[in-house]
N, C-alpha and C positions, 0 to 999 in steps of 0.2 A: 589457554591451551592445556591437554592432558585434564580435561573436566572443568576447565576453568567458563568454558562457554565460546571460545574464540575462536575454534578450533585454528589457532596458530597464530592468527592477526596478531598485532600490535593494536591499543587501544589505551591509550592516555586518560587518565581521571580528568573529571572535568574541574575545569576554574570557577567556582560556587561564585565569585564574588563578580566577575562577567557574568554568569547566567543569572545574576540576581539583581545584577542592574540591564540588565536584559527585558528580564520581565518588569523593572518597573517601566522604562520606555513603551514596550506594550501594554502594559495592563492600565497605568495611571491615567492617562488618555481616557480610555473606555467610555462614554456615558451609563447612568444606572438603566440597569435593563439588557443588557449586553452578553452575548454569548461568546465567548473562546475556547478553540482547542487547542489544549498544550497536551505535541507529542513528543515522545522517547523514541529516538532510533540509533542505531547502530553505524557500523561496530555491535558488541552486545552491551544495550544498557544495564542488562541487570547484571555488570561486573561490580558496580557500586549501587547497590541497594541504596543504601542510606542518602545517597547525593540525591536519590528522585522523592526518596520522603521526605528529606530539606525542604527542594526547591516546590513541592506542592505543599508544605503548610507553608514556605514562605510566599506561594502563589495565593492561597487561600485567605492569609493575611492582608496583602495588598487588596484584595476587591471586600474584604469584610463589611458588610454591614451596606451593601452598594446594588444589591438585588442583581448581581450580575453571576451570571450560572460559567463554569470552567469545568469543560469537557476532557476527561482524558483519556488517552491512547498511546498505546506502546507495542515497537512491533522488537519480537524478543526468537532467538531459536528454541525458548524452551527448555535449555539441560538446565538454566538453574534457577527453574520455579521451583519456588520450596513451599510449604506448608503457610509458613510466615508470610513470604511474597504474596501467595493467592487470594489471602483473608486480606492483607492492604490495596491490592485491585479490587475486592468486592467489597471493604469500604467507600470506597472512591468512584464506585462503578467504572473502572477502565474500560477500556474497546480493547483484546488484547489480540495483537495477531501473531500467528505463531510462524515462522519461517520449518515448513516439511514440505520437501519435494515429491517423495513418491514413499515407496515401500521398503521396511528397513535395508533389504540388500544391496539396496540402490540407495538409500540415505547415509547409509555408508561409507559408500563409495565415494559420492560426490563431495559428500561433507565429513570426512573423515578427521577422525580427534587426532589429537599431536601424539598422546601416548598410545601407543601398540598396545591393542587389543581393547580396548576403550569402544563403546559403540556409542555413538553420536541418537543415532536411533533410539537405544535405549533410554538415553538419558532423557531426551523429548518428549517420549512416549511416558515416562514418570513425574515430567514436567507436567503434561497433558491431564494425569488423574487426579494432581492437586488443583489444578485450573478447573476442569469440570466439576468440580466438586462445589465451587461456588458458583457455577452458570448462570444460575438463574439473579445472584447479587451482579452481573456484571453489565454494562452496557450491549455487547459486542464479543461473540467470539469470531475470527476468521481465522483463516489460513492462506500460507502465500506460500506456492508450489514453482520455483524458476525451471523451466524447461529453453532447450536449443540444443546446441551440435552434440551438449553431454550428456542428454537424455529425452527426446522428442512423445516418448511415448505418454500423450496425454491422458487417454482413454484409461490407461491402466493407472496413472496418477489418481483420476479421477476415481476411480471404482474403488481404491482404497482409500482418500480421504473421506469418500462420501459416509461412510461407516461412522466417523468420528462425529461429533453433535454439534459441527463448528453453525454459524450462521452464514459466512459466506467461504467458497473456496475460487480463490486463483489462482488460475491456470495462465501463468505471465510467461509470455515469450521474451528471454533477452540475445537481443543482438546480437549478430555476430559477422565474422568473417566471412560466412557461409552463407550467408539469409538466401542469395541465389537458391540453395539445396534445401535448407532448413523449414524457410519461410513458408513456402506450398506444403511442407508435411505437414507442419503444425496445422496450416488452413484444414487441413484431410481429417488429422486426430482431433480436432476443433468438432469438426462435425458429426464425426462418432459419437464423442462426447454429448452434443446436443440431440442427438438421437438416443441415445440411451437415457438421456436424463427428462429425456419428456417421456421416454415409456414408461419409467419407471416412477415420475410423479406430476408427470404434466409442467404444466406451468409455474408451481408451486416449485417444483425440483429443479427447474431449468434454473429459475432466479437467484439460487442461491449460487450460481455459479456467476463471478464478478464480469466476465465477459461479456455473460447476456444479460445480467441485471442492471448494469450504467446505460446501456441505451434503453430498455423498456421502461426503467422506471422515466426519462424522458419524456419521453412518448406517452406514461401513463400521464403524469402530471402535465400534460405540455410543455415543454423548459425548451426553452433552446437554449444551448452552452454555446459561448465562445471562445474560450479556451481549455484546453485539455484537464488542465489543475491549474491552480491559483497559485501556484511560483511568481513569485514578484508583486503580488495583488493582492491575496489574501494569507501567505503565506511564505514565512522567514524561518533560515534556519540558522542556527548558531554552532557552531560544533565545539570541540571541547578546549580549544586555543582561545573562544570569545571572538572568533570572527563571523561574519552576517551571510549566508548566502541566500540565494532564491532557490536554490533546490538544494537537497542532501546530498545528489550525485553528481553535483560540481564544486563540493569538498577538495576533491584533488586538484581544483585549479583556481592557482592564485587570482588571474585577471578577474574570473565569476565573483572575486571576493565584493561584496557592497561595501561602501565606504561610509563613515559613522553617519553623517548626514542625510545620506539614502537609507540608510536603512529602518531611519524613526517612522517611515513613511510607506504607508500601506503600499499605495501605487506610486511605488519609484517610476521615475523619467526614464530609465532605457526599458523598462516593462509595462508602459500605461498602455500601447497598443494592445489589442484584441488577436489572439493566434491566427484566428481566421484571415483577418486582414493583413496580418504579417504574414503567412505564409500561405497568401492570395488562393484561399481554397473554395474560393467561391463557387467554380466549376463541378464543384464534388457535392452527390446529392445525399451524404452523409456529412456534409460538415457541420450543422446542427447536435448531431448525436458525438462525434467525435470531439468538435472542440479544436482544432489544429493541428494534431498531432504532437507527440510527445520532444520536447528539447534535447531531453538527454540522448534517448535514441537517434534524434540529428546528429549532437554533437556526436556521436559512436560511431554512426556509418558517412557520415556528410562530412565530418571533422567541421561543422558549422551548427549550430543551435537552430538556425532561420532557416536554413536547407531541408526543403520536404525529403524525409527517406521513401521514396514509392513501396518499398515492399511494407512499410508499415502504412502507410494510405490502402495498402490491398488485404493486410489481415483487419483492418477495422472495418473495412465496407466488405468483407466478407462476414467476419463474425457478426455484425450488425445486421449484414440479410437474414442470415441465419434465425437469429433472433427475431426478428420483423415476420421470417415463414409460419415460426412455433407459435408466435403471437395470435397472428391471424388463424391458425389451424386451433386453437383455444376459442377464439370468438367462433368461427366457424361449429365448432363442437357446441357451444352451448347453446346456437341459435337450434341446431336440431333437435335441441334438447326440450325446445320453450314447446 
């Protein structure tokens, strides 16, 4: 707080000695040849710099000498990239994503620092010019833009991060109380957005946007997804007490806690099932692209995990048409072109 990075949270240092026998349960397992991503998220990780430069040479230690490649990623707001920080992600080639919702008035606003007169904004934005600065040493730059009942205006979200040199920008809808009101705006500003970003760069410009880029690339590659994200499957989180969850956003709940024995295990027993088939979306002729839809936002509007939220089954097969129209209207363009 007051420039700390938190703006107000509470954020507990992490237990080095849990997250180090943490990673030896994942990583020792491994076979050589093996790819892992270990990511940083919040709360803000980079309150403790030094705890993630720890835990990645002690990560880099365990797989030593095992031809096994560890991917990193960290999703950070940015006020406290320093000079120091950005040279040790472009060592490391991080994937870094940056938490900016829209344009400082509004970054402000929503994400205001504990100390009066402190701009949130600023501080990101100074984070931003040390991070760009090694670009091109880095795996990954994105940005993650939350939009709903505190700010819906996508379009203009978008038209100012597009400016910054990120490689992807998300435009994430979170849940709410509202989605009845919210949810159809967002669909509306959704689609501005993909109209403007195909004027302005086609196919090329629309992709960097994370909405329409997870289903196309799909589609390019052929892939059918059956799950949303690999919460429980390929994908564990620890928080800073040393306890295990399948998602980050069910931290606040004890029961989501995995217990030591589950959690050595990729695909735990209450997550081997497939979303699709757990939340019987067979009917839906985007379940392929989608993947199930998301748990946490069940758990938010369902007060259940397993419980389909419709208004989110109707922004994915909408942004998903969307995407599918510009696709086809690209192939269409370059046949007239042959």
């Amino acid at each position: 707080a007051g420039g700390d990075g938190t703006y107000g949270a509470q954020t507990p240092k992490l237990d080095l000695s849990k997250a180090y026998s943490f990673l030896q349960k994942v990583l020792w397992p491994l076979p050589d040849g093996s790819q892992m991503e270990v990511r940083f998220l919040g709360g803000e990780p980079l309150l403790y710099p030094q705890v993630i430069k720890d835990l990645v040479r002690y990560a880099l230690l365990i797989v030593a000498g095992r031809h096994i490649t560890l991917h990193w990623s960290i999703v950070t707001n940015g006020t406290l990239i320093t000079e120091d920080i950005a040279q040790f992600f472009a060592k490391h080639h991080f994937s870094v994503t940056v938490s900016l919702d829209a344009r400082p008035e509004i970054q402000d606003q929503v994400r205001p620092m504990k100390k009066k007169g402190k701009s949130s904004a600023e501080a990101t934005l100074k984070g931003l010019q040390y991070l760009f600065k090694y670009k091109d040493q880095l795996r990954s730059t994105k940005v993650n833009s939350v939009l709903g009942k505190h700010n819906i205006k996508a379009l203009d979200a978008y038209l100012y991060l597009r400016e910054f040199p990120f490689d992807l920008i998300n435009l994430n809808y979170a849940a709410n109380d509202e989605d009845e009101k919210y949810s159809p705006l967002y669909i509306q500003e959704m689609k501005k957005v993909a109209a403007e970003a195909y004027k302005q760069g086609g196919l090329k410009e629309l992709i960097r946007i994370t909405q329409f880029h997870k289903p196309l690339a799909l589609i390019e590659s052929g892939t059918r997804t059956y799950n949303y994200c690999g919460a429980g499957k390929s994908l564990l989180q620890m928080d800073t007490r040393g306890d295990i969850y399948s998602c980050n956003w069910f931290m606040d709940s004890p029961t989501e806690k995995l217990n030591a024995s589950e959690s050595t295990l990729w695909n735990t027993h209450s997550y081997s099932k497939n979303l699709i088939d757990l939340h019987e979306c067979h009917s839906c002729w985007a379940r392929h692209l989608c993947g199930g839809g998301c748990m946490f936002v069940n758990r938010t509007t369902q007060k259940n995990k397993h419980k389909k939220d419709l208004l989110f089954c109707e922004r994915m097969r909408s942004l998903t048409a969307e995407a599918i129209y510009y696709y086809s209207k690209s192939l269409m363009g370059e046949r007239k072109d042959v």
